[in-house]
C-alpha positions in Angstrom: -20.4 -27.8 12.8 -20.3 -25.0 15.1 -16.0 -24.4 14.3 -13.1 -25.6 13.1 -9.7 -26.7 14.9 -7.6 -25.8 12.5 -8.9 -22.2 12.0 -10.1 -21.0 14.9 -11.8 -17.9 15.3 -12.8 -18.2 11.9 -16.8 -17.1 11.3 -17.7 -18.8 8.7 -16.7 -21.7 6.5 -17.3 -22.4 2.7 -18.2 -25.6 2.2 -17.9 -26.5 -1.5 -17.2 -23.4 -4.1 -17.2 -24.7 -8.0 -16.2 -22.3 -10.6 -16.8 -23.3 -14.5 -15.3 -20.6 -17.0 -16.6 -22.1 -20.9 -15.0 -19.5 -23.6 -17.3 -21.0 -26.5 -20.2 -20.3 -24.3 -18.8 -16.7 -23.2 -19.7 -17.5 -20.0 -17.9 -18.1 -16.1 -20.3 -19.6 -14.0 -20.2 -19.6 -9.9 -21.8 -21.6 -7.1 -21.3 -21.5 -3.4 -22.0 -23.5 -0.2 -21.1 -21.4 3.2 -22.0 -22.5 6.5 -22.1 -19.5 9.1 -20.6 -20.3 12.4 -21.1 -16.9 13.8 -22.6 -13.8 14.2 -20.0 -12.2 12.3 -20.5 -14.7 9.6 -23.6 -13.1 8.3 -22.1 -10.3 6.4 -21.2 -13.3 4.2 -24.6 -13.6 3.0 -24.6 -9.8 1.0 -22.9 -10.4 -2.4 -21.8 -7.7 -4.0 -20.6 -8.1 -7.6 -18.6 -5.6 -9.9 -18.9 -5.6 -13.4 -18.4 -3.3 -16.7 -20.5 -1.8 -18.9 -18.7 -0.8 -22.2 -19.8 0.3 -25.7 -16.7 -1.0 -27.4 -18.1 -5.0 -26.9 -15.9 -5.5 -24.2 -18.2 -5.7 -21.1 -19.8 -8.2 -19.5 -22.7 -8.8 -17.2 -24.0 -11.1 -14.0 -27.0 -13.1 -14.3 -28.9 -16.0 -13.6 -28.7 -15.0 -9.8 -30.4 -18.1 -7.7 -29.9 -18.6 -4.0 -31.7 -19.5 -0.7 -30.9 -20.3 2.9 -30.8 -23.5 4.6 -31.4 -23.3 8.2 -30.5 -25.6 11.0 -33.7 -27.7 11.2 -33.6 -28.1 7.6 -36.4 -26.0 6.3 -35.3 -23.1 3.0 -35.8 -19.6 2.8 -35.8 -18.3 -1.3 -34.3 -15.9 -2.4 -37.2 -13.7 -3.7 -35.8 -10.5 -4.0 -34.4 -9.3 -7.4 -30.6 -8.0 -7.5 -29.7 -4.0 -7.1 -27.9 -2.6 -9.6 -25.8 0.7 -9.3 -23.4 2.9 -11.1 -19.9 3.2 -8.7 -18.2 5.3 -11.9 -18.2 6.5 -15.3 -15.1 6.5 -17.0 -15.3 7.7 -20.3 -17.4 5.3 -22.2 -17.2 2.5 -19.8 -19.5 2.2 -16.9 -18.3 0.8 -13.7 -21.6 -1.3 -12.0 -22.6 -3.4 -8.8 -25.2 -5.7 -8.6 -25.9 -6.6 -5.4 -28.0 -9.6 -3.6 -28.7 -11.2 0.2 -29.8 -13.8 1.1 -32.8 -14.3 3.3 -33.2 -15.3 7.3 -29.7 -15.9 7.6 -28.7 -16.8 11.5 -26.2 -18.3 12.8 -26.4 -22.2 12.0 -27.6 -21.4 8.2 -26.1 -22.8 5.5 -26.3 -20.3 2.6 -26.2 -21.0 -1.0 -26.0 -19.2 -4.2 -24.8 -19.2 -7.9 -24.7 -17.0 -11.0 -23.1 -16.6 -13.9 -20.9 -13.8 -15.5 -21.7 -13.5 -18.8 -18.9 -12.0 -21.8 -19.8 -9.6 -24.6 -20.3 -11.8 -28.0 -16.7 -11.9 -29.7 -14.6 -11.3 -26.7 -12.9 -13.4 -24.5 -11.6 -13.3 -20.6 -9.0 -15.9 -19.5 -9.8 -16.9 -15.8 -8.6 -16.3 -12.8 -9.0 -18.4 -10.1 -8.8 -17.2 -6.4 -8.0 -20.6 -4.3 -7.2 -18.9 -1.0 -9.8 -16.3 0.5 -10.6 -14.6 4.0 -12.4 -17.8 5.5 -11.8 -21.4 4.8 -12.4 -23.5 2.0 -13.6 -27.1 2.0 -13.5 -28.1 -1.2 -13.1 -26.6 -4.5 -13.5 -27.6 -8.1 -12.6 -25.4 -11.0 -12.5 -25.8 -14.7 -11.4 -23.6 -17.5 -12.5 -24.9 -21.2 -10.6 -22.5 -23.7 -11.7 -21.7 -27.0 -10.2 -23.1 -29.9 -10.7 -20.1 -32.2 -7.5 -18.2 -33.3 -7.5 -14.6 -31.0 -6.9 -11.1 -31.6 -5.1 -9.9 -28.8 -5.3 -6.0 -28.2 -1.7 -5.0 -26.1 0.5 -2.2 -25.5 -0.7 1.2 -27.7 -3.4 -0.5 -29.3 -1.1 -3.0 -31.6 -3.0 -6.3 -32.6 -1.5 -10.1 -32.4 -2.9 -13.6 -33.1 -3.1 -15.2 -29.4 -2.6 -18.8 -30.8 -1.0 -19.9 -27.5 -1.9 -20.1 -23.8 -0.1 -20.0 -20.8 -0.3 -19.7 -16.7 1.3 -18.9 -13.4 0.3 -20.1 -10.5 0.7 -20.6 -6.7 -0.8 -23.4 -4.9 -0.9 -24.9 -1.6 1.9 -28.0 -1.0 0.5 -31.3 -2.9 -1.6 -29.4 -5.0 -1.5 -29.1 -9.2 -2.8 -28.1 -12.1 -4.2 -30.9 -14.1 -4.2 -30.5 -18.4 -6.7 -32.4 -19.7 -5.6 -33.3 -23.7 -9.0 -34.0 -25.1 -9.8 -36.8 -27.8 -10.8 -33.9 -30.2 -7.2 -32.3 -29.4 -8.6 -29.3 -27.5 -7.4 -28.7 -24.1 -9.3 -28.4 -20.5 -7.7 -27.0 -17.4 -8.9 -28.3 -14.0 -7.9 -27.9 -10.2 -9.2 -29.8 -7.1 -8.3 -28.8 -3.7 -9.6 -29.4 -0.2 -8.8 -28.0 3.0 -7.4 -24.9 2.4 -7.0 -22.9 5.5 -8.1 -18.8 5.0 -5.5 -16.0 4.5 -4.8 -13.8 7.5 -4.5 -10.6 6.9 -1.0 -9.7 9.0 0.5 -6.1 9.8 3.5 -5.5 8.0 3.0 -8.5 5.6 3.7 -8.2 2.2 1.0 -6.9 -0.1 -2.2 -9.6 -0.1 -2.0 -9.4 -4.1 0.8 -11.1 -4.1 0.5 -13.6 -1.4 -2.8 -15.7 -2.4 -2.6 -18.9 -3.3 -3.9 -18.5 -6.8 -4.3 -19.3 -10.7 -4.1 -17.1 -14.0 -4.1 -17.9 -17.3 -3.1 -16.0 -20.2 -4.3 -16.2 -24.1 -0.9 -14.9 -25.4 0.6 -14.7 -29.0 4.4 -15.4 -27.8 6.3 -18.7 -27.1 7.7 -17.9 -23.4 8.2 -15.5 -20.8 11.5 -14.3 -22.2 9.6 -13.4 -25.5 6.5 -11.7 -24.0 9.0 -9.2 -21.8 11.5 -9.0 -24.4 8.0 -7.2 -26.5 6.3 -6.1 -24.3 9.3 -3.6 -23.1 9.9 -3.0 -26.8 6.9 -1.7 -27.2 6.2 0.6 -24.4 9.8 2.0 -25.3 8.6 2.4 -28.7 5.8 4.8 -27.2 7.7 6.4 -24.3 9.9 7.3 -27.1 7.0 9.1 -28.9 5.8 10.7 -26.1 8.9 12.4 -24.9 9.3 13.7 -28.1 11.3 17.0 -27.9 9.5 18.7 -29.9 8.8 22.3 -28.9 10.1 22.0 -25.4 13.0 23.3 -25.8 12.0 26.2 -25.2 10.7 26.1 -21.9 13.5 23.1 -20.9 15.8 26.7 -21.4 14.3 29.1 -19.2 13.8 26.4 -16.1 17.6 26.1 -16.2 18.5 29.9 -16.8 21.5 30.0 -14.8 22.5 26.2 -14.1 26.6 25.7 -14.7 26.2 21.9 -14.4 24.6 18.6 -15.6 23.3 18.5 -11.6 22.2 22.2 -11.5 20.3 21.9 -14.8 18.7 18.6 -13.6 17.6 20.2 -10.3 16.2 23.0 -12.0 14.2 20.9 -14.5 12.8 18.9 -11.2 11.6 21.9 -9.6 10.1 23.1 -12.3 8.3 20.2 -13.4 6.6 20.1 -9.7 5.4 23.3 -10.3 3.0 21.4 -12.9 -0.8 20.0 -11.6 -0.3 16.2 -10.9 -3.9 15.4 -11.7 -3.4 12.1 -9.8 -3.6 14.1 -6.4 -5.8 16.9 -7.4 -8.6 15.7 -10.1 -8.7 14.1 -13.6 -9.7 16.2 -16.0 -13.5 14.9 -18.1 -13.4 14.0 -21.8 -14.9 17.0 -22.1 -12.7 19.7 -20.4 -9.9 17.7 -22.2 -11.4 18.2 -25.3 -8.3 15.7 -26.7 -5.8 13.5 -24.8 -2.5 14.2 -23.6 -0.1 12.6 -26.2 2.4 14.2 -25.4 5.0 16.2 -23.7 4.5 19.2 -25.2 0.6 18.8 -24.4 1.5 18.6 -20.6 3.6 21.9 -21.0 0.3 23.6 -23.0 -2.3 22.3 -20.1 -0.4 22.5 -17.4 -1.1 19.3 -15.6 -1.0 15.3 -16.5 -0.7 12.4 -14.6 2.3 11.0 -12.7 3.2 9.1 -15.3 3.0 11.9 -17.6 5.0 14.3 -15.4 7.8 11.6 -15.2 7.8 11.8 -19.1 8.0 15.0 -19.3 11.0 15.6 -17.2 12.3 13.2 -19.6 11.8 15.3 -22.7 12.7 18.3 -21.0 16.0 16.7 -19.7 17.3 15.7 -23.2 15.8 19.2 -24.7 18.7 20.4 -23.1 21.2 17.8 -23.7 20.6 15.7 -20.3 21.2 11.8 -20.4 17.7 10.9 -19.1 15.6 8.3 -19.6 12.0 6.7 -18.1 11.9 3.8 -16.1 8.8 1.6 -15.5 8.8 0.2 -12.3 6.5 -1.8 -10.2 4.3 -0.2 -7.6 5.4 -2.6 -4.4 2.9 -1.2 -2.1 0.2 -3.3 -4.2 2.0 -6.1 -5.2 5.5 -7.8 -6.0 6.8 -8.6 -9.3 6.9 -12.1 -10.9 8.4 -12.6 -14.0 6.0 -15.7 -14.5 2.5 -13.3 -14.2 2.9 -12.3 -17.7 1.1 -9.3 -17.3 3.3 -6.0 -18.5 0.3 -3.5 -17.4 -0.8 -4.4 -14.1 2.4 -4.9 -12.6 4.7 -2.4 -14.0 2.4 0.6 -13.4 4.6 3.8 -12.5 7.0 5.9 -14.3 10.0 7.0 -12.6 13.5 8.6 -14.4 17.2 7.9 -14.6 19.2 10.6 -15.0 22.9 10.1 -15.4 25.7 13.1 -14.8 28.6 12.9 -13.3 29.2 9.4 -14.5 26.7 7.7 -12.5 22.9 6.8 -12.7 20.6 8.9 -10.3 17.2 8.2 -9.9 14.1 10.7 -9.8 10.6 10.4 -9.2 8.6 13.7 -10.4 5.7 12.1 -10.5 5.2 11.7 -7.0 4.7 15.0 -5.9 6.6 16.5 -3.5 9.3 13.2 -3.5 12.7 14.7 -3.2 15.3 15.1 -5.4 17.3 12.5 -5.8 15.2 10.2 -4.1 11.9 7.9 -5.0 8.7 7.8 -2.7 9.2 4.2 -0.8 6.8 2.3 -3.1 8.9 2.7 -5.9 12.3 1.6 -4.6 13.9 -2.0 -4.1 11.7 -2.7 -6.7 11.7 -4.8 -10.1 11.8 -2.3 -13.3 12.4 -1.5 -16.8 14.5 1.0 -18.2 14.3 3.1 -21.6 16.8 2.1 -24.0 18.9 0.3 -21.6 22.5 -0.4 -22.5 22.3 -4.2 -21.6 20.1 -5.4 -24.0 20.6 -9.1 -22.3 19.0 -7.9 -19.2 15.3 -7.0 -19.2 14.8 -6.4 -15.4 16.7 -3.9 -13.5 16.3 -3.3 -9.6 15.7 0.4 -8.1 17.7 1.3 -5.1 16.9 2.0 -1.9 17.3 4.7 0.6 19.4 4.4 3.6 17.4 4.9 7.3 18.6 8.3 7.8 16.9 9.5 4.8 13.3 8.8 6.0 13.7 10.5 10.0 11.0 11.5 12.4 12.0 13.2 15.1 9.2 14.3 18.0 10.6 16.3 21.0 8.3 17.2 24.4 9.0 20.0 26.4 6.9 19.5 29.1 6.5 21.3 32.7 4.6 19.5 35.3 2.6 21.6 38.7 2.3 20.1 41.9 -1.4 19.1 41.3 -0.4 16.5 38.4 -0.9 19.2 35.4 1.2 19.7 32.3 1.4 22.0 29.8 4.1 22.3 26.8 4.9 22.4 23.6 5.3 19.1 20.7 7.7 19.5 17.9 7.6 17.2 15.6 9.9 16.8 12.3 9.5 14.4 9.5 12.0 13.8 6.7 12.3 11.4 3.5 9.0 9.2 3.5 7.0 9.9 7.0 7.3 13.9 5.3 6.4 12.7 1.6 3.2 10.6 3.2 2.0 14.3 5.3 2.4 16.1 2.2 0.4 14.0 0.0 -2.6 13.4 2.6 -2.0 17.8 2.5 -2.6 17.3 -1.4 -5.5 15.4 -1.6 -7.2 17.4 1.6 -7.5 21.5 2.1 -5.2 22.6 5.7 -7.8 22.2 8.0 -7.9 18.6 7.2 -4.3 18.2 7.5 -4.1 20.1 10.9 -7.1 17.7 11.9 -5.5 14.5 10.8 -2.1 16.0 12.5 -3.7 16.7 15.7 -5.4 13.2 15.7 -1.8 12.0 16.0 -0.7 13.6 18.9 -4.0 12.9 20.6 -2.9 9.3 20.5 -0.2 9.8 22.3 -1.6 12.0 25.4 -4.4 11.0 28.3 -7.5 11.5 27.1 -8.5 14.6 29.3 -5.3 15.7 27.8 -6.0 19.0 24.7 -3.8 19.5 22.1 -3.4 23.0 20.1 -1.8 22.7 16.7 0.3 26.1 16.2 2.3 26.0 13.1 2.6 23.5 10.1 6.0 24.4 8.2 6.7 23.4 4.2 4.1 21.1 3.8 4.4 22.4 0.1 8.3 21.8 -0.2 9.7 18.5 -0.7 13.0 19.6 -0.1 12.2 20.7 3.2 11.8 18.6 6.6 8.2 19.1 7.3 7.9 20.8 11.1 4.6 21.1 12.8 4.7 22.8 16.6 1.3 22.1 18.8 0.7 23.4 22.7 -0.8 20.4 25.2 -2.3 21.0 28.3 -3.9 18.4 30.6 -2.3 15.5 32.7 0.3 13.2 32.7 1.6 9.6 34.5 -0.3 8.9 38.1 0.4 10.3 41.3 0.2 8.2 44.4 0.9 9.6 47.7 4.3 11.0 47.8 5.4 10.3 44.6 4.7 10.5 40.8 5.0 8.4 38.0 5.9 9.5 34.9 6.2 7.7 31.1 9.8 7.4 30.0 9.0 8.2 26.8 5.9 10.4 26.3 5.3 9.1 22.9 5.0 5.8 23.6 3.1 5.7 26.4 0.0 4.4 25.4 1.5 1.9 22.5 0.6 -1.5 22.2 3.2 -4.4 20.7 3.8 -4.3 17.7 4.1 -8.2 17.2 1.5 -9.2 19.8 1.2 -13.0 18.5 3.6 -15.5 18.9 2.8 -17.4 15.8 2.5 -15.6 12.2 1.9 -16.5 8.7 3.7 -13.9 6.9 6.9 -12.5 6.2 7.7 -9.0 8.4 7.7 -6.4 5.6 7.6 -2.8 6.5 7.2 0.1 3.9 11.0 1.5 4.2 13.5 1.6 6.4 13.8 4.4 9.0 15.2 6.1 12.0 12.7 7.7 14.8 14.1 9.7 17.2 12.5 11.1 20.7 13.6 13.7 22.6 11.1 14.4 26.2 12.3 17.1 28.8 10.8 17.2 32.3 10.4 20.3 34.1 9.6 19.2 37.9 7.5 21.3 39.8 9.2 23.2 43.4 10.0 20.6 45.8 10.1 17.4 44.1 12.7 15.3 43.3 13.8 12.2 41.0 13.4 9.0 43.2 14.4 6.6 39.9 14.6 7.3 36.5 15.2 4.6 33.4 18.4 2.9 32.8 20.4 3.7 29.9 19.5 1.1 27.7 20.7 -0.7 24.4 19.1 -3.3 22.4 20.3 -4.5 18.8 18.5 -7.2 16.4 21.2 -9.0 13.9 22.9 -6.0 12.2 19.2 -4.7 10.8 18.1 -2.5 13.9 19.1 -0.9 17.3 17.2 0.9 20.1 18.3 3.1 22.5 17.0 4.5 25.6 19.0 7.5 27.5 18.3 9.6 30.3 20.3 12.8 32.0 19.4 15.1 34.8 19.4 18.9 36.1 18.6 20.0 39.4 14.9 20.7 38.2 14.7 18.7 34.7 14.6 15.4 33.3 15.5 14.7 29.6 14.8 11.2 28.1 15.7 10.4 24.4 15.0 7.3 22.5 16.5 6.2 19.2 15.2 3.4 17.1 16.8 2.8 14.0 15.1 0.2 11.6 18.0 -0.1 8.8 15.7 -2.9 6.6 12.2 -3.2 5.3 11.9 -7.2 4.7 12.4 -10.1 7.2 11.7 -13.6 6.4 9.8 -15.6 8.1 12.5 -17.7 9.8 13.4 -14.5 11.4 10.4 -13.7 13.3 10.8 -15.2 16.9 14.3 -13.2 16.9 12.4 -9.9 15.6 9.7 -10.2 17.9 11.7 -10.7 20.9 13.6 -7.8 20.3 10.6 -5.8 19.4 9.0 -7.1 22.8 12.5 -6.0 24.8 12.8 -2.6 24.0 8.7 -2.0 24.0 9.3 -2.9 27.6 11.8 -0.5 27.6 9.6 2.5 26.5 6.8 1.8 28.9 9.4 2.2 31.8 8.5 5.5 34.3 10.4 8.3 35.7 9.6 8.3 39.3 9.4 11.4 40.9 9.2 12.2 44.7 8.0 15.4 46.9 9.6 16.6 50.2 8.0 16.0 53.0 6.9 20.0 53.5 5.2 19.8 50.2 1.3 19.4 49.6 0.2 16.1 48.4 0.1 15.9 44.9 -4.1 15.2 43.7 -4.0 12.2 41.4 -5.7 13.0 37.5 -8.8 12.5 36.5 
């Protein structure tokens, strides 16, 4: 086997993968079979494995580690070489490890093979979770899960303790393939899954996030009947403890001085938001040790004392300051859909509905506020948070556990980049960049400004532009406005000086839009796997200015130019002329983030037409009594 027809291009194939996961025996046991079809492939044969080291007897550890190589003419290389282990972090008193192993004289051709086992600390239990789809294709699979049969404690939400008499499972699985339960003589239960064939996930641009896309199985020790009764709970209980946290108590105090001088429900809200952005999000700057800590933030009034606290912990606070003062506010739990989208049927409260947001209603209608994402705007959520499933603190409708966030119109996140560029007879060009970003593009600067000092950010900002220009082409950043404002646009001005378009002979070629000139598509394959999901809707809007140099004229320019996909997006391409200037501007208005599947052919095409579009030139031509124009370098 040197490749495979049905996934070409892939480098390396796994063969047979078994999985075993024994809870009596505290013990999930893994063996693999890869072949390695190219060079590529052999990063396959370094296995690095993450575990936890805890003192509470909740850890577990990787052991009986075998492997060896089988190479094309049959003969085995050993694995000799003990495991590496290393500490990655240190979280309180858990220890996050890697053990790490290779296999020997792998080449292209080997077959390489290895198992271990993860062993469980003695009285606790790990459901499974078994990953059917990976990066490179799988032959054949075989997994089996034997539960225990021993009454559970389950540990959830604030540390409250249930008997987990019951299991249950979601999964997603390739067509034709199920989940067999096995009912046992002895009346215990085994779970197994057989598959074959399954091709490897892709990994697209602007796809939806992997997490949620693998085909996949997980199972759940749980002490409640269905789904409805888990969320119905679950929700009840982190209510119970938002509730504690946001606590008035003494924050009334300080809720009263941030509004000193609000009239309305709106004023006092804005107040409270600006105020509360004043605090330290530790979740962009540091977390603070056990030690400096000293205790843990319980509570609002504990944020207020320290001065900083998590997102989650900021949002709460606005909460309790907001009803100090006689505000109808409340949290909202909401899932994170950068990393994953919700299903009701992964019965997993925690890892899905991860970030705090508020609802704050005046004026006789719900608005919705995000303090813990720093700099986010009021009024407004940062794009990972909206359009998505979430729950809300003592929510009128008691029949409806889910509620949906909104999302924000196009206009709200704009970029606009504007070029005013003037061009000598010899091909150079020197101007000015000013670019403006509002809504999300101006949240995502600012929080790459948080986590970095300003050099960084004037680095990362000038890397941009760079993109965008020749390569002989410098680039000067001169001014970086509000980058600490989120109400603000964020403006940033740079000087560029080098060379632009080609010259031959008479004439000179210029890009119709500056920006785009050295793009690539953005769907360059005809075929796709994945859904077109983009991060938020937007609007990007260039503006370039020519300045010809003395005896040259315009020869052709760019048609004006419109292009419209469905009622979801429109491009535009306009140009308009002086004696000695050229101005092009492009719009592109994206007005939705998701496109299924049965809409890519249409989305690509009109992604290819107006790409075209913006690779167009602006043709310029000299007078005969003018020197010839020297080509750049």
């Amino acid at each position: 086997m040197t490749s495979l027809p049905d996934a070409p291009g892939a480098d390396a194939v796994i063969l047979n993968v078994d999985e075993s996961d024994n809870d009596d025996m505290h013990v999930h046991t893994f063996y693999f079979r890869i072949k390695i079809l190219t060079e590529a492939g052999i990063r396959h044969s370094n296995i690095e494995l993450q575990y936890r080291k805890r003192s509470d007897g909740s850890g577990e550890t990787y052991d009986t580690i075998y492997g060896r190589t089988i190479q094309p003419d049959g003969s085995i290389v050993p694995m000799t070489a003990k495991p590496m282990d290393s500490l990655l972090e240190k979280m309180g008193d858990t220890q996050v490890m890697k053990r790490v192993f290779s296999l020997p004289a792998v080449r292209v051709g080997s077959i390489i093979e290895y198992r271990y086992s993860m062993r469980l600390d003695d009285h606790w239990f790990q459901s499974p979770h078994w990953t059917v789809q990976r990066g490179i294709p799988v032959r054949n699979a075989h997994y089996v899960w034997k539960p225990t049969d021993k009454t559970l404690t389950s540990t959830t939400r604030g540390g409250r303790e249930n008997l987990a008499e019951r299991i249950a499972w979601t999964t997603s699985l390739p067509p034709g393939t199920e989940l067999k339960t096995i009912h046992l003589p002895t009346g215990r239960l085994e779970f197994e899954l057989t598959t074959s064939n399954v091709l490897p996930f892709y990994y697209e641009e602007y796809m939806p996030p992997e997490r949620s896309s693998l085909y996949h199985v997980d199972f759940y020790y749980t002490p409640y009947y269905n789904g409805q009764e888990y969320w119905d709970s679950e929700t009840r209980y982190w209510n119970s403890d938002t509730d504690k946290f946001t606590n008035a108590g003494t924050v009334r105090t300080e809720a009263t001085a941030a509004i000193a001088g609000a009239t309305t429900d709106e004023e006092k809200a804005r107040k409270l938001y600006a105020f509360v952005m004043t605090l330290e999000n530790t979740d962009y700057t540091r977390s603070r040790t056990s030690a400096e800590e000293k205790s843990q933030i319980k509570s609002a009034e504990d944020v207020l004392k320290r001065k900083h606290g998590s997102s989650d912990q900021i949002a709460m606070t606005y909460v309790a300051l907001a009803r100090a003062v006689g505000l109808n506010a409340s949290t909202m739990e909401v899932a994170d859909r950068s990393n994953l989208i919700f299903q009701a049927n992964w019965l997993n409260f925690s890892s899905q509905l991860t970030d705090s947001i508020v609802v704050a209603n005046y004026g006789g209608a719900d608005h919705y506020l995000d303090p813990g994402s720093r700099y986010a705007s009021f009024g407004h959520l940062s794009w990972e948070h909206t359009s998505s499933a979430a729950v809300r603190q003592d929510s009128k409708d008691k029949t409806k556990t889910f509620e949906f966030t909104p999302g924000d119109n196009y206009k709200y996140s704009h970029t606009s980049r504007v070029a005013d560029l003037k061009l000598d007879p010899e091909g150079h060009v020197t101007g000015t960049i000013t670019l403006t970003y509002e809504g999300n593009p101006a949240l995502q600067w600012r929080h790459i400004a948080l986590r970095n000092d300003s050099a960084e950010l004037k680095k990362r900002l000038q890397k941009q532009i760079e993109r965008w220009v020749a390569a002989d082409t410098e680039v000067f950043i001169d001014s970086i406005s509000d980058a600490d404002n989120g109400e603000l646009p964020l403006k940033v001005t740079a000087k560029i000086d080098g060379h632009i378009g080609t010259a031959t002979g008479s004439r000179v070629m210029l890009p119709g839009d500056f920006f785009e000139q050295f793009s690539r598509p953005t769907f360059p394959h005809e075929k796709r796997d994945q859904a077109v999901y983009f991060p938020y809707s937007q609007m990007i809007q260039d503006a370039v200015r020519y300045t010809l140099p003395t005896g040259f004229t315009i020869e052709s320019a760019p048609k004006n130019e419109t292009v419209k996909f469905q009622t979801s997006a429109a491009y535009g391409l306009t140009s308009s002329q002086t004696a000695n200037t050229i101005t092009l501007r492009r719009d592109l208005l994206i007005g939705d983030m998701y496109f299924p599947l049965k809409d890519f052919p249409e989305l690509r095409t009109f992604y290819n037409d107006f790409e075209s579009k913006d690779h167009s030139s602006v043709v310029l031509k000299r007078s005969t009594n003018t020197a010839t124009v020297v080509a750049p370098k």
